[in-house]
C-alpha positions in Angstrom: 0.0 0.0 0.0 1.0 3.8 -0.9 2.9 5.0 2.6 1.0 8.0 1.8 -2.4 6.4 1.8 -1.5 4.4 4.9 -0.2 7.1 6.9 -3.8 8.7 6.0 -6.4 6.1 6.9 -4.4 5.9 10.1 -4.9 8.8 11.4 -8.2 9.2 10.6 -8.9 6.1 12.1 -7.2 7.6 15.2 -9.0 11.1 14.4 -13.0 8.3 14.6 -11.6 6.9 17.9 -10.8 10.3 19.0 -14.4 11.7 18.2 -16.1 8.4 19.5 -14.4 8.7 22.6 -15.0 12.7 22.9 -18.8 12.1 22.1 -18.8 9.5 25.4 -16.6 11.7 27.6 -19.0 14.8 26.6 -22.1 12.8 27.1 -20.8 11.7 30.7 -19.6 15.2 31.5 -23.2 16.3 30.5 -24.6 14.0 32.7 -22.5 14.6 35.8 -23.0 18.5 35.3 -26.6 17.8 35.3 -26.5 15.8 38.4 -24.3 18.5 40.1 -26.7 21.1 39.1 -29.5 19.1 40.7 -27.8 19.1 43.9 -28.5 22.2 45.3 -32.3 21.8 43.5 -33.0 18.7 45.4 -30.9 19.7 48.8 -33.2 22.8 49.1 -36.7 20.2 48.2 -35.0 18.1 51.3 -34.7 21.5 53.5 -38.0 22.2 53.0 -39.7 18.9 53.7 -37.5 18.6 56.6 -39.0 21.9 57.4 -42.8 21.0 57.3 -41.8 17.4 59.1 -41.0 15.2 56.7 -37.5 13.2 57.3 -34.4 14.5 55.6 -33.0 11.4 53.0 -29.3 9.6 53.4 -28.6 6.0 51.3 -28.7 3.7 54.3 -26.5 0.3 54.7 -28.6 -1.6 52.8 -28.7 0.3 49.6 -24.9 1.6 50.2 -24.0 -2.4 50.2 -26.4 -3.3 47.7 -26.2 -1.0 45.0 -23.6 -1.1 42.3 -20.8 1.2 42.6 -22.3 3.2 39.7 -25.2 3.0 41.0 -24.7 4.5 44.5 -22.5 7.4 42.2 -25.8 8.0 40.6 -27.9 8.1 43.7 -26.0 10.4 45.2 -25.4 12.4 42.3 -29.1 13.9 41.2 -30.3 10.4 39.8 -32.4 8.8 43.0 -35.3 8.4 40.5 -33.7 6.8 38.0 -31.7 4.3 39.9 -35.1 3.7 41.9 -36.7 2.7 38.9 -33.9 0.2 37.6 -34.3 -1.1 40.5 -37.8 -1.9 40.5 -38.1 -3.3 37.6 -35.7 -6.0 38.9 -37.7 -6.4 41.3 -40.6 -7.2 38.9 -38.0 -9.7 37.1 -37.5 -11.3 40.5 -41.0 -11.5 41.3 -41.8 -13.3 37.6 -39.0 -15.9 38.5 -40.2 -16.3 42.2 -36.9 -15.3 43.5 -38.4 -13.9 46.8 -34.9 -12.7 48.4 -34.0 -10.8 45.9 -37.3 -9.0 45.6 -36.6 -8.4 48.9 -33.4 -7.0 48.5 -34.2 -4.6 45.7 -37.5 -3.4 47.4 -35.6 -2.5 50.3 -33.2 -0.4 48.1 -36.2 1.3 46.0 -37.7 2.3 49.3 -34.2 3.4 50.4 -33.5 5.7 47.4 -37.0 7.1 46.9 -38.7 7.0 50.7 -41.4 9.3 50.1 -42.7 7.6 47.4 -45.7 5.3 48.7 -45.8 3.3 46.1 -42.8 1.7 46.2 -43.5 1.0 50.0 -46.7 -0.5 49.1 -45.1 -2.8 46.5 -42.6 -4.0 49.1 -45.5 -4.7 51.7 -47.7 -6.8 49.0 -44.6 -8.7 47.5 -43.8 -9.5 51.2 -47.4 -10.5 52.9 -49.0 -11.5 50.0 -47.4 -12.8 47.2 -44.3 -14.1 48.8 -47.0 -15.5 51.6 -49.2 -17.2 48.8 -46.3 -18.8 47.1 -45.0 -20.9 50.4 -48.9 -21.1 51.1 -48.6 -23.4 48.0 -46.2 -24.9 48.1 -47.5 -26.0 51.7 -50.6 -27.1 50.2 -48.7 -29.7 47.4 -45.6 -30.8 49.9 -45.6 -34.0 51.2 -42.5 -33.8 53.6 -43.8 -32.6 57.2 -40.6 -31.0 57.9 -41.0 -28.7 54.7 -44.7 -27.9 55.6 -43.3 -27.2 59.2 -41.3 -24.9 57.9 -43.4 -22.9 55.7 -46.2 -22.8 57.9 -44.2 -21.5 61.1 -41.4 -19.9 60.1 -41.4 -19.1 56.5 -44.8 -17.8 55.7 -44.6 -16.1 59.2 -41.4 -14.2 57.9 -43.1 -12.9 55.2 -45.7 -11.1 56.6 -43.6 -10.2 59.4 -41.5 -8.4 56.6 -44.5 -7.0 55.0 -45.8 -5.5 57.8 -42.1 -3.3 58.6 -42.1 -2.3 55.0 -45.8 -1.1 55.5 -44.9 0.5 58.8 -41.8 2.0 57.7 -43.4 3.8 54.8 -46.1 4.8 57.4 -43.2 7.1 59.0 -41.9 8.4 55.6 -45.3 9.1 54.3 -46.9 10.7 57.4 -49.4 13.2 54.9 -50.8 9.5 52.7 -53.5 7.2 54.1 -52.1 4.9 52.0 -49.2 3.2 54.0 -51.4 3.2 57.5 -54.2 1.5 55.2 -51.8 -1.4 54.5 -50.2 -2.1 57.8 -54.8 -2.2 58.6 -54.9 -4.8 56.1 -51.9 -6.9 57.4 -53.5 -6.7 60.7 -57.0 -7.3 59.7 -56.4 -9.8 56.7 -52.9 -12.0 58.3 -52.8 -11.4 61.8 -56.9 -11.3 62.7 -56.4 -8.6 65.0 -59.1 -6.3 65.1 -58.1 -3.8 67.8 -54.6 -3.4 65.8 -56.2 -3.1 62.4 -58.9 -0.3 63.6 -56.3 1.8 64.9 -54.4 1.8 61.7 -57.5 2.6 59.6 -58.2 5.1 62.0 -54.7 6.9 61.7 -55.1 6.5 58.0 -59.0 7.6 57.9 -57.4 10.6 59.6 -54.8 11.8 56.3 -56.6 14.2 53.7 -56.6 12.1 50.7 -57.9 9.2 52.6 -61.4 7.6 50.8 -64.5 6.9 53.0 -64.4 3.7 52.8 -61.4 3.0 54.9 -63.6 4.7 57.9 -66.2 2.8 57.4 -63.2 0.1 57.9 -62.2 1.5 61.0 -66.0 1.0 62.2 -66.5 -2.3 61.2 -63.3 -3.7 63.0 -63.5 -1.2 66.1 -67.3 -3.6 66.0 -65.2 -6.7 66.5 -63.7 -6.1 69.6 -64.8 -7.1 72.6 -65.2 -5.1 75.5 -65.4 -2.1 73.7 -69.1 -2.1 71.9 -69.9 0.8 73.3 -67.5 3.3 71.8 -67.9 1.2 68.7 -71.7 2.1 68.4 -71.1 5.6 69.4 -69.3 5.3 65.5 -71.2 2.6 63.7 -74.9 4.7 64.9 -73.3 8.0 63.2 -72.5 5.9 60.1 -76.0 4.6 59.9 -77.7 7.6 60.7 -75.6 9.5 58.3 -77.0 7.4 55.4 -75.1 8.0 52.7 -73.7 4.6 52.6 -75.1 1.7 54.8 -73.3 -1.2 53.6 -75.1 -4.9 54.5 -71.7 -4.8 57.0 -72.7 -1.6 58.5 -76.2 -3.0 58.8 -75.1 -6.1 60.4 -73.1 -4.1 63.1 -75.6 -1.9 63.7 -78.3 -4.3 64.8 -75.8 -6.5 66.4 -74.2 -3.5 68.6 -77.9 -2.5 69.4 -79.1 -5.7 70.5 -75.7 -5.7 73.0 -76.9 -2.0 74.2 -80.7 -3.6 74.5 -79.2 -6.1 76.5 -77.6 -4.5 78.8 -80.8 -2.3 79.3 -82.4 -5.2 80.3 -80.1 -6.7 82.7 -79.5 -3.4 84.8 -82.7 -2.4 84.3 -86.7 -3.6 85.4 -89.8 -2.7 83.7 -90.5 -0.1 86.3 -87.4 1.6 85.7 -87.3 1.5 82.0 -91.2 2.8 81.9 -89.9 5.9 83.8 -86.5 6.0 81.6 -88.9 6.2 78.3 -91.5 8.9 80.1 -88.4 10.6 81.1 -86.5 10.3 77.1 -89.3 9.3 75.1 -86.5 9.7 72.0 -84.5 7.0 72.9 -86.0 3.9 71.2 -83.7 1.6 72.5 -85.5 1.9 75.7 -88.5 0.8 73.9 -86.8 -2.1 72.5 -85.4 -3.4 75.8 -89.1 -2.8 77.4 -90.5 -5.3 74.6 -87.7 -7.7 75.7 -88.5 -7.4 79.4 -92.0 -8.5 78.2 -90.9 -11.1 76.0 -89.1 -13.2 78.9 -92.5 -13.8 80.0 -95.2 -16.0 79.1 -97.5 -14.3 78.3 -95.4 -11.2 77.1 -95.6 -10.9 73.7 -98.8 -8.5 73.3 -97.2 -6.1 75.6 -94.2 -6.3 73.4 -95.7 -6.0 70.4 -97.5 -2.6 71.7 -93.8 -1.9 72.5 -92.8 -2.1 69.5 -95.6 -0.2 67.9 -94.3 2.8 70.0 -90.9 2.4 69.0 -91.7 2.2 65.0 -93.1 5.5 65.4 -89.9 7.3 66.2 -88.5 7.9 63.1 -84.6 7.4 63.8 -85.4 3.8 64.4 -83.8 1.7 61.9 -85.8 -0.6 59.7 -84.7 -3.9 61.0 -87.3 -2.8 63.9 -89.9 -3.4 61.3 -88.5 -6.6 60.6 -88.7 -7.9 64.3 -92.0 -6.5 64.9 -93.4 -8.6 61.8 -91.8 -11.6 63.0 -93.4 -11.3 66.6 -97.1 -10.7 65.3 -96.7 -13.8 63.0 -96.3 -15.9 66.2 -99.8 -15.7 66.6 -102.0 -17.6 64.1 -104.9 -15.5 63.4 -102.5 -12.4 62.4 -100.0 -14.7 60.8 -101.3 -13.6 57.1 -101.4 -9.9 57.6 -97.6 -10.8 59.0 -96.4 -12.9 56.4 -98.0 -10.0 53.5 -96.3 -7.3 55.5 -92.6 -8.9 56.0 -92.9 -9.9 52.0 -93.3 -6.3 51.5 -90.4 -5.6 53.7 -88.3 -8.1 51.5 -88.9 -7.1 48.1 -88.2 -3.6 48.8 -85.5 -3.8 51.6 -83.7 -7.5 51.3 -80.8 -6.1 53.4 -82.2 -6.3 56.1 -83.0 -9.8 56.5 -80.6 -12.3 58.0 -80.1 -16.2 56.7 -82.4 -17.0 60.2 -84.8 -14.6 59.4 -84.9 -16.2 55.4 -85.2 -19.4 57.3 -88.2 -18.0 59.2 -90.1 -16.7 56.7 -89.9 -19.7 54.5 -90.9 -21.7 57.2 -93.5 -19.5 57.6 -94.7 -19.7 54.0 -95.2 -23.3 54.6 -97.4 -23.1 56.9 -99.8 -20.8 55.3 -99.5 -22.9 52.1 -98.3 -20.4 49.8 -98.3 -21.5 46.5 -94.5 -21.9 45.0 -94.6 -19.4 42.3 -95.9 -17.0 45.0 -93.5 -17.8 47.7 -90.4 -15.1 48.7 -87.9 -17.8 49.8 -88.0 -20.3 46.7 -84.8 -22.0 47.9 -82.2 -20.4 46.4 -82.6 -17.0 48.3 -80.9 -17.6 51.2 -78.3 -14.9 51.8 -75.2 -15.0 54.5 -74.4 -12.7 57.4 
């Protein structure tokens, strides 16, 4: 070849190299001025939220040990977001191949490089307590060596909502202004630990945060209902629910007539029929007292008119709720020659309010139906309309 033309092609093949690696040296300087720039932007964000109560931010030993050396340069350098999201979508690739730990270990360094984002919290809870959980739960349901399904049902699946639940917890504290966080660690309780005291509390706390949707009150209400010993300040919630109106829920329903008929029967046992006549002429508003009277009379043998006149009373208050009307019907069928105008009434009731009717009282009126001999096609309860609690 012509020294000439060789000398040439080599330097501009030196001259291509030269450009190639300028273009990558300018395209890293680029990015490392922008990161620097964003320093001071995102140091006066962290000022600020540390001002109004939020926590300031630092990599902590997990995501210092855990993240790749360029990756930790980045997270410290202006690029939190960016490493956070390469990291959870390892995370998803972990979760597709059912490699729990490290699901685990990049959750923990999402959460660690982007703590006031809820979301990622709320992944790491879920991957944790439930899908980790319902893995081993399988796995427990096909294994046939007892010390395997020893395992996974006392320690392993235990672990994994265990770690769910500090995930939820911890993103409670960096999330102080979102329901969201508070709402899971409720649902951990409620859901994998059957604590209802613990799970009202969090949906309390989380019921309490601005963006927080009425349904996790109504949440709060129905599990405050389940614990015992404290009925009381859990119909003082449940009544203003009801009464309120806007949404009674067959759960809110159900509470309401069950924490009633504990109120009724503590009326009863501290109270006589002479003392509750005088209560009522004293408070004529407060139908419970009505109710308990009508149970007074009902313990009795030869009670149940002078209930059923109590219960006429207490229909006419108009905060009474419906399931009164329900009761009532039920006691004036006990007696044959007003069993028909019963039985017409408590259809009535059904076909225009079914949720107010318990499987006992389906039970009831069906049995109730047969003994009036009403025809099948004309019958309420045709078999299939029986309906839980």
């Amino acid at each position: 070849m012509d020294p000439f033309r060789e000398k040439r092609t080599l330097n501009n093949h030196i001259k291509f190299n030269l450009s190639k690696y300028g273009r990558i040296l300018l395209c890293i300087a680029v990015l490392v001025s922008f990161g620097f720039i964003r320093i001071p932007l995102e140091s006066s964000t962290e000022n600020e939220l540390e001002k109004y109560g939020f926590r300031d931010w630092v990599p902590d030993i997990s995501a210092r040990e855990q993240l790749t050396q360029a990756g930790f340069l980045g997270a410290i350098g202006g690029f939190r977001s960016l490493v956070a999201s390469i990291y959870d979508l390892r995370a998803h690739e972990a979760f597709r191949d059912k490699d729990w730990a490290s699901v685990e270990r990049f959750r923990k360094i999402t959460t660690s490089l982007q703590p006031r984002f809820s979301k990622h919290w709320d992944l790491a809870a879920w991957d944790m307590a439930w899908n980790a959980y319902a893995y081993y739960r399988s796995r427990l349901e096909f294994s046939e060596d007892d010390l395997e399904k020893w395992q996974i049902e006392k320690m392993i699946m235990p672990n994994y909502v265990e770690k769910g639940l500090n995930f939820a917890k911890e993103g409670a504290k960096w999330t102080p202004e979102s329901y969201l966080l508070p709402m899971v660690v409720g649902d951990i309780y409620s859901q994998k630990y059957n604590n209802p005291k613990l799970a009202a509390d969090w949906y309390f706390k989380s019921s309490q945060a601005e963006d927080a949707p009425t349904y996790i009150f109504r949440a709060y209400a129905t599990h405050l209902a389940k614990c015992k010993g404290m009925e009381e300040e859990a119909y003082g919630v449940v009544s203003n629910l009801y009464n309120d109106g806007k949404i009674r829920t067959l759960t809110i329903r159900r509470d309401m007539e069950r924490l009633e008929d504990f109120m009724i029967n503590k009326l009863v046992q501290t109270n006589s029929v002479d003392q509750l006549t005088a209560m009522i002429e004293k408070t004529p508003s407060n139908y419970l007292l009505n109710a308990a009277l009508a149970e007074h009379y009902l313990k009795s043998d030869d009670g149940t008119e002078l209930a059923i006149e109590a219960y006429r009373v207490l229909l006419k208050n108009p905060k009474a709720p419906q399931f009164y009307r329900r009761k009532f019907g039920f006691l004036v069928a006990l007696n044959p020659e007003t069993q028909l105008s019963a039985y017409q009434l408590l259809k009535k009731m059904y076909t225009s309010i079914p949720q107010i009717f318990r499987e006992k009282d389906l039970i009831e009126l069906s049995n109730i139906e047969t003994s009036l001999n009403v025809p099948l096609n004309e019958k309420v309860i045709k078999g299939s309309g029986l309906i839980n609690d």
